[in-house]
C-alpha positions as CSV (number, residue, x, y, z in Angstrom):
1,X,0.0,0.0,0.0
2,X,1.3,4.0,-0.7
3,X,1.3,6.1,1.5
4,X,0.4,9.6,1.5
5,X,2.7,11.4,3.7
6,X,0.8,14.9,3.4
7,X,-2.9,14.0,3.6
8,X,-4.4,14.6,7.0
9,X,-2.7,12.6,9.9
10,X,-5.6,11.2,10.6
11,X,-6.5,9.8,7.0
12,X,-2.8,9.0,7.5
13,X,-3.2,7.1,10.8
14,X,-6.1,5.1,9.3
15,X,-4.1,4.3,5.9
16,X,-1.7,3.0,8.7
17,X,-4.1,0.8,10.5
18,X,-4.8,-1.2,7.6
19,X,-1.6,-2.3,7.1
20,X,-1.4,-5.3,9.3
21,X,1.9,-5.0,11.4
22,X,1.7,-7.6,14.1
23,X,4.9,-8.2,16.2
24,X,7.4,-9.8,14.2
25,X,5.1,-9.3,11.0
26,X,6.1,-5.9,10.2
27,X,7.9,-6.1,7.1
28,X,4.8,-4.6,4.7
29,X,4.4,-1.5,6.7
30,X,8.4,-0.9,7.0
31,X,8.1,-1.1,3.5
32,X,5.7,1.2,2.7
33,X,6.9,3.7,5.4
34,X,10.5,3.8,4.1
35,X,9.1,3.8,0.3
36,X,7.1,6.8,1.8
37,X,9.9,8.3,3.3
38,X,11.9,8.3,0.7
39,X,9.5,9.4,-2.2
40,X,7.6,12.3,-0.4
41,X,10.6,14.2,1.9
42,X,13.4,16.1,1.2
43,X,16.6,16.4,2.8
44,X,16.5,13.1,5.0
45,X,18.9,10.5,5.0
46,X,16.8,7.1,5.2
47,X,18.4,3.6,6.0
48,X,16.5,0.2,6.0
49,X,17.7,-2.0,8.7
50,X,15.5,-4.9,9.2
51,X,12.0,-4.0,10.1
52,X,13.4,-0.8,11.3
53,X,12.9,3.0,9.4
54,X,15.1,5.3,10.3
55,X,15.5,8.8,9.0
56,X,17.3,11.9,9.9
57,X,18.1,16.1,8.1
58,X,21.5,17.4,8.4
59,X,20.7,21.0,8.2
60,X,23.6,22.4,11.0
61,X,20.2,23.9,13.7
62,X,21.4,23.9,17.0
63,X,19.3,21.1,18.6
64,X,18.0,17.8,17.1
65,X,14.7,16.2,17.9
66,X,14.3,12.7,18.1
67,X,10.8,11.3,16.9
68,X,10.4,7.5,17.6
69,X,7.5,5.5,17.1
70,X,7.1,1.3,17.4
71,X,5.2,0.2,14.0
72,X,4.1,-3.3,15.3
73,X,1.0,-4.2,17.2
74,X,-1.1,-6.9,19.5
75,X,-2.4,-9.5,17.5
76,X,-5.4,-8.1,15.5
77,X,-8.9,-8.8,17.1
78,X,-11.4,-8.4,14.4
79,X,-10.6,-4.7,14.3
80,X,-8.7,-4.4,10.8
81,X,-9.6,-2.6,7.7
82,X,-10.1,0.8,10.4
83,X,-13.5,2.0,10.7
84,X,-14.3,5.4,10.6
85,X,-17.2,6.9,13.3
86,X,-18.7,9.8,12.9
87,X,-20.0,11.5,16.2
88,X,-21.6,14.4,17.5
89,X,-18.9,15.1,19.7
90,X,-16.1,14.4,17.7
91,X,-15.0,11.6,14.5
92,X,-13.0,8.8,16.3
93,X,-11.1,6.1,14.2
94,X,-11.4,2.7,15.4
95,X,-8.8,-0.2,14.7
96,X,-6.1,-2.1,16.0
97,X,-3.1,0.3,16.7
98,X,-5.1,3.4,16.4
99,X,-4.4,4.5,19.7
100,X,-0.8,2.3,20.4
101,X,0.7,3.5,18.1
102,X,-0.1,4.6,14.8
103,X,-1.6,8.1,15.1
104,X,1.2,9.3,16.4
105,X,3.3,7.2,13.8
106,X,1.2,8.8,11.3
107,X,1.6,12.6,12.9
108,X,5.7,12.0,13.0
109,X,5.4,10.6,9.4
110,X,3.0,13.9,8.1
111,X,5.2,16.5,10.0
112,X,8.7,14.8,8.4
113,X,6.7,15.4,4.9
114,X,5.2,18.6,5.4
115,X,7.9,20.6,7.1
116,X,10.8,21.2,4.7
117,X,12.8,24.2,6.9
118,X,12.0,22.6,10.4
119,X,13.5,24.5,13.1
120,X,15.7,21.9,14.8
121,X,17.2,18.8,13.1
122,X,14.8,16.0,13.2
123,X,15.8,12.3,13.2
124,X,12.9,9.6,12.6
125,X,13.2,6.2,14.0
126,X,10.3,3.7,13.4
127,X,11.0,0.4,14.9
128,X,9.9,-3.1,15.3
129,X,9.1,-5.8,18.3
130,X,7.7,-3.3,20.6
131,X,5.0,-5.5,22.2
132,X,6.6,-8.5,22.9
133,X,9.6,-9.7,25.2
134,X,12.3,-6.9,26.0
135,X,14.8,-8.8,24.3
136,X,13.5,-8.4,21.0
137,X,12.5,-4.5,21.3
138,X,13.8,-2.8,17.7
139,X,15.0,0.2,19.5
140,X,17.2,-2.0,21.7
141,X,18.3,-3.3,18.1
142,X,19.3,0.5,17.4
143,X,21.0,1.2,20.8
144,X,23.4,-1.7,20.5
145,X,24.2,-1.7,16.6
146,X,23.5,2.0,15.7
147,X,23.1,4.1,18.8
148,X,24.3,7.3,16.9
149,X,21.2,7.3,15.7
150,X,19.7,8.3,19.2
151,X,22.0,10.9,19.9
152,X,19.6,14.0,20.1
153,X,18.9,16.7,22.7
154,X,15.4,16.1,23.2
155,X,13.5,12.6,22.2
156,X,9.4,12.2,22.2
157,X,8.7,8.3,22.1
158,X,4.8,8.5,20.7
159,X,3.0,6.6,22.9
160,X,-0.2,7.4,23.7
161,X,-0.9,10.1,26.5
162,X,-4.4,11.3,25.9
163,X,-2.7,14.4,24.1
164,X,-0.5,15.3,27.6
165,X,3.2,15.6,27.7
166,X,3.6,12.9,30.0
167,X,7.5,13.0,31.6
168,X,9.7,10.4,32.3
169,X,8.6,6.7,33.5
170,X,8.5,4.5,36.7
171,X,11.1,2.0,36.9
172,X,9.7,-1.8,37.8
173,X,11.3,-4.4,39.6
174,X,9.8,-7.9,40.1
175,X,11.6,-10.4,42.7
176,X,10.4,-13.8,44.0
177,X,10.1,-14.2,47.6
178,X,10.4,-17.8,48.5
179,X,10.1,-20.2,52.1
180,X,10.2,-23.6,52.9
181,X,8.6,-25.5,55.5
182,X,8.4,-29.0,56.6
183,X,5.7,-31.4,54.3
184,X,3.1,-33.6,56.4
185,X,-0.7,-34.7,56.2
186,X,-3.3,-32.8,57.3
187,X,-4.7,-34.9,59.4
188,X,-1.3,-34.7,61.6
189,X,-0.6,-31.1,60.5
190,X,1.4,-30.3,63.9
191,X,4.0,-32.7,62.4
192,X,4.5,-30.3,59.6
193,X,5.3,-27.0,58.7
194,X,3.1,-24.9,56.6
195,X,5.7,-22.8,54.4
196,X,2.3,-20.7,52.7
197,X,1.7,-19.5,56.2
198,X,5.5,-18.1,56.4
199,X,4.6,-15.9,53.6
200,X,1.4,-14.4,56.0
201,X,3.9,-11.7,57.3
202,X,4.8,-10.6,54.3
203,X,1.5,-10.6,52.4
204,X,0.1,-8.3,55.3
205,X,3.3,-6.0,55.1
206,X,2.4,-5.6,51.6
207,X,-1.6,-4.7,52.1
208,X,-0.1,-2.2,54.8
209,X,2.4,-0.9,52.5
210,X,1.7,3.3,51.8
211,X,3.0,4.4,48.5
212,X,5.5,7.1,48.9
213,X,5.2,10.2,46.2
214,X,7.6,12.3,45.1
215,X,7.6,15.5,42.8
216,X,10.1,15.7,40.3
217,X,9.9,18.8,37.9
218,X,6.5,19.7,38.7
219,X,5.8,15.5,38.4
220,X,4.9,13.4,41.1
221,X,5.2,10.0,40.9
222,X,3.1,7.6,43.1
223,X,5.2,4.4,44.1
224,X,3.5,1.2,44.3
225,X,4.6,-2.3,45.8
226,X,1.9,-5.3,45.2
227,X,2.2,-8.7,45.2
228,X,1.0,-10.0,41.9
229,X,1.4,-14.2,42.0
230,X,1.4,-16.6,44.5
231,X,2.8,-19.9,43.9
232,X,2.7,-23.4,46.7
233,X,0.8,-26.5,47.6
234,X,1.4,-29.9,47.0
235,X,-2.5,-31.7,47.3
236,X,-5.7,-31.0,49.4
237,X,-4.2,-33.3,52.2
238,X,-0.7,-32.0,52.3
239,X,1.0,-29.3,54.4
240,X,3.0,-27.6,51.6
241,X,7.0,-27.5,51.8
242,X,7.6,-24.9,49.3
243,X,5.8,-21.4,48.5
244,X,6.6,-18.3,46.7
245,X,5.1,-15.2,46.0
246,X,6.2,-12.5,43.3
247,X,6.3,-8.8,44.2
248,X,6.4,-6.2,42.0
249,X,8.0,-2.6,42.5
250,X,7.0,0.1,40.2
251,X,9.6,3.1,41.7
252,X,9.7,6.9,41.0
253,X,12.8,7.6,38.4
254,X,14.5,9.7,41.7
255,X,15.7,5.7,43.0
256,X,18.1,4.5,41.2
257,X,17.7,0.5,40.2
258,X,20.3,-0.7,42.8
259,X,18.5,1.6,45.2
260,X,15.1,0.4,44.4
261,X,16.5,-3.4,44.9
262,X,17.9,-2.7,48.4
263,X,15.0,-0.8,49.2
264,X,12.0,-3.7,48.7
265,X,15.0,-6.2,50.0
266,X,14.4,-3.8,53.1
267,X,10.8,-4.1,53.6
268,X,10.7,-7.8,52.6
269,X,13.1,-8.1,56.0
270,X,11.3,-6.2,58.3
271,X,8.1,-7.8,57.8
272,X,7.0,-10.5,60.0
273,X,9.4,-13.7,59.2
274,X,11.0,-11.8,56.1
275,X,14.5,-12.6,57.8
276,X,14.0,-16.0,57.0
277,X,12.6,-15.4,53.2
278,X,14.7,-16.1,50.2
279,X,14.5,-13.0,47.2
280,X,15.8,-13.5,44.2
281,X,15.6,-10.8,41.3
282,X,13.5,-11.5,38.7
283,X,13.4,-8.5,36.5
284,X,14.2,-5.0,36.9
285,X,14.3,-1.5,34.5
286,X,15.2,1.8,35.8
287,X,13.0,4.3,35.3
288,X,13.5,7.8,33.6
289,X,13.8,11.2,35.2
290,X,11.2,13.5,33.0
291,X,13.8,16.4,32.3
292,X,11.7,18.6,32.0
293,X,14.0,21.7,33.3
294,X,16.1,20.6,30.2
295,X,15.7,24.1,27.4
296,X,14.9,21.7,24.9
297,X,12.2,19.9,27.2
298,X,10.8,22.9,28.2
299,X,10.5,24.3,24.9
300,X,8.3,21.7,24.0
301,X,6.1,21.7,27.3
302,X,5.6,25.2,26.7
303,X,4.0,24.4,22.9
304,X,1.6,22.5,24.8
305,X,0.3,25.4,26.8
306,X,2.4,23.6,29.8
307,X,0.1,20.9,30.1
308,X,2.0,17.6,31.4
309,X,2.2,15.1,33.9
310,X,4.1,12.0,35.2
311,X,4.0,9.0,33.7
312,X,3.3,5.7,35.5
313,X,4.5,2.8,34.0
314,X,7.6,1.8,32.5
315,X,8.0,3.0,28.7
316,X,10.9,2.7,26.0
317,X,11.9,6.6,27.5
318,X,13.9,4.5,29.9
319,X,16.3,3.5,27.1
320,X,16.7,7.4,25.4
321,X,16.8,8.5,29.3
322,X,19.7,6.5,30.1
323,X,21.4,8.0,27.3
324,X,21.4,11.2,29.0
325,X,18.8,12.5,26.5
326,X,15.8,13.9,28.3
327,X,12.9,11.9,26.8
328,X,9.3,12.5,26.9
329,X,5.8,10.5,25.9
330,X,3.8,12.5,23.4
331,X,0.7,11.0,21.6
332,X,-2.7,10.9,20.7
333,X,-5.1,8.4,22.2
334,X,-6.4,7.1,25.8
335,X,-3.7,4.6,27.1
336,X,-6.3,2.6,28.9
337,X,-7.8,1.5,26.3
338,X,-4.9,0.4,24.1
339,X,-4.9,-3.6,23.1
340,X,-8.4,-3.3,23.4
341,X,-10.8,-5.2,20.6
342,X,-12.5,-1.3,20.3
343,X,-9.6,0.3,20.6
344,X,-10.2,4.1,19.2
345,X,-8.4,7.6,18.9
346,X,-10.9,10.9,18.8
347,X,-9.7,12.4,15.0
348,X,-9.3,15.7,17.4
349,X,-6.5,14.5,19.3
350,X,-4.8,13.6,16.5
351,X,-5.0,17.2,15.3
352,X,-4.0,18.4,18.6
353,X,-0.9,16.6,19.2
354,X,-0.2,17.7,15.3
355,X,-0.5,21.1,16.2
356,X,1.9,21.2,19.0
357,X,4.5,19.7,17.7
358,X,4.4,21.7,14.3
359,X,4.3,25.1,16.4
360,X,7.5,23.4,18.1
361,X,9.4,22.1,15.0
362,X,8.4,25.3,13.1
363,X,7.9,25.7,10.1
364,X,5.0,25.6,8.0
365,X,2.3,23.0,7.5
């Protein structure tokens, strides 16, 4: 399928949603974004590597802009071709990806074609694997083989906000807490020793736990410690010898990841019996600070009539953050909806987010 890089980023963003571009499947829309790319801008540089599109100007500004964008999505529910709904209060698109993330694929793609004198240099990176396991994430791909191609002063990552400049992520850390007891029958349960019931202290730690906030930039973050699996038990007559439970940590960006490791390793030992608990690290990803005090940064929260706020969870931010390149999330669509079967963008957010991001590029469009 062509693509028309200057029709209306939302006619875009549907165009986009019909190309079918489930994790690992992405080949056919890389192909028609670089073919895109290549045919309808002027002045970028555009390299093919894999599944991955990446384009960049050289025209000497003083900053450069990174624009990056993941082009795969969930596995398709019955929601591809799009469908277009016309609505009182607003059109909304509807289709898989409209909202995670191919509106703001499609506004990145629109403003690279329609802004020939932007005012900072832009790079374009549209990458693959984004919604499967870490270790297959496209931008990782980039950061180990071509990480001059992140180098930027300021990066947007168009994930969907709702329209808000949302700064930074949490960091997550999952570890598994784990006990042993003594295995006996039921019937003669004082001859045993329950290792489920060792985990009771912690469990109640956790249901006591108060999340601590912090503000960072004008963001606060809201910390959050849950317990999220519970593993033992041998049979319904057995006094279980082995139980686990997995915690996870989602931690404001101010803790580092060593920091956040010794700090749940902390409450995990002062509950109830948590001396006597095994942890073992199971995942962890530092978070990103939002950067917001950053010129660049601030620039662009002032384009969107300084409207912004923290974001919880853990996005790809992390990566450009770590970099030392302040990194925000910038795109249309409710977040809470995403991987839904009616999963939807309003046609006026798309304009919106459009519209801030051309008054910050410059230029005209």
């Amino acid at each position: 399928m062509a693509l028309d890089l200057r029709a209306d980023p939302a006619v875009l963003t549907a165009a986009l949603i019909d190309i079918r571009s489930e994790s690992r499947d992405e080949a056919a829309i890389a192909d028609a974004v670089e073919a895109a790319l290549r045919e309808q801008t002027d002045g970028f540089e555009v390299v093919r590597d894999g599944n991955r599109v990446l384009a960049r100007t050289d025209l000497g500004r003083e900053r450069r802009v990174l624009l990056a964008g993941h082009l795969d999505t969930v596995p398709i529910a019955d929601n591809v071709p799009h469908r277009w709904e016309s609505a009182p209060e607003g059109d909304i698109i509807h289709g898989c990806g409209s909202v995670d993330m191919k509106s703001g694929d499609a506004v990145f793609l629109h403003l690279a074609a329609t802004l020939p004198q932007p005012r900072h240099d832009l790079t374009l990176v549209f990458y693959d694997c984004e919604e499967i396991a870490a270790q297959y994430n496209g931008l990782g791909v980039i950061e180990r083989e071509m990480p001059h191609w992140l180098d930027a002063d300021v990066a947007i990552l168009g994930e969907p906000t709702g329209g808000l400049i949302e700064a930074g992520c949490q960091g997550t850390l999952r570890v598994r807490v784990s006990t042993t007891g003594t295995r006996a029958h039921t019937a003669r349960a004082w001859m045993g020793d329950n290792a489920i019931h060792r985990l009771g202290g912690l469990l109640g730690a956790l249901a006591a736990y108060e999340p601590r906030r912090v503000d960072i930039d004008g963001c606060e973050y809201r910390e959050g410690l849950q317990a999220v699996a519970v593993t033992g038990g041998v049979a319904g007559n057995v006094v279980p010898d082995e139980a686990s439970v997995d915690v996870n940590f989602r931690f404001a960006p101010d803790r580092s990841a060593e920091q956040a490791v010794e700090y749940v390793r902390e409450v995990i030992a002062s509950a109830p019996g948590g001396d006597e608990l095994a942890v073992e690290v199971t995942d962890l990803a530092p978070g990103a600070l939002p950067g917001l005090s950053n010129p660049a940064a601030a620039e662009l929260v002032a384009a969107a009539d300084g409207r912004f706020r923290a974001k919880f969870g853990w996005t790809d931010v992390a990566r450009l953050a770590a970099r030392g390149v302040p990194a925000v999330n910038f795109g249309p669509g409710d977040p809470s909806i995403a991987h839904m079967r009616d999963e939807h963008v309003p046609v006026a957010q798309i304009h919106e987010v459009h519209r801030v991001l051309r008054d910050y590029l410059g230029g005209q469009s």
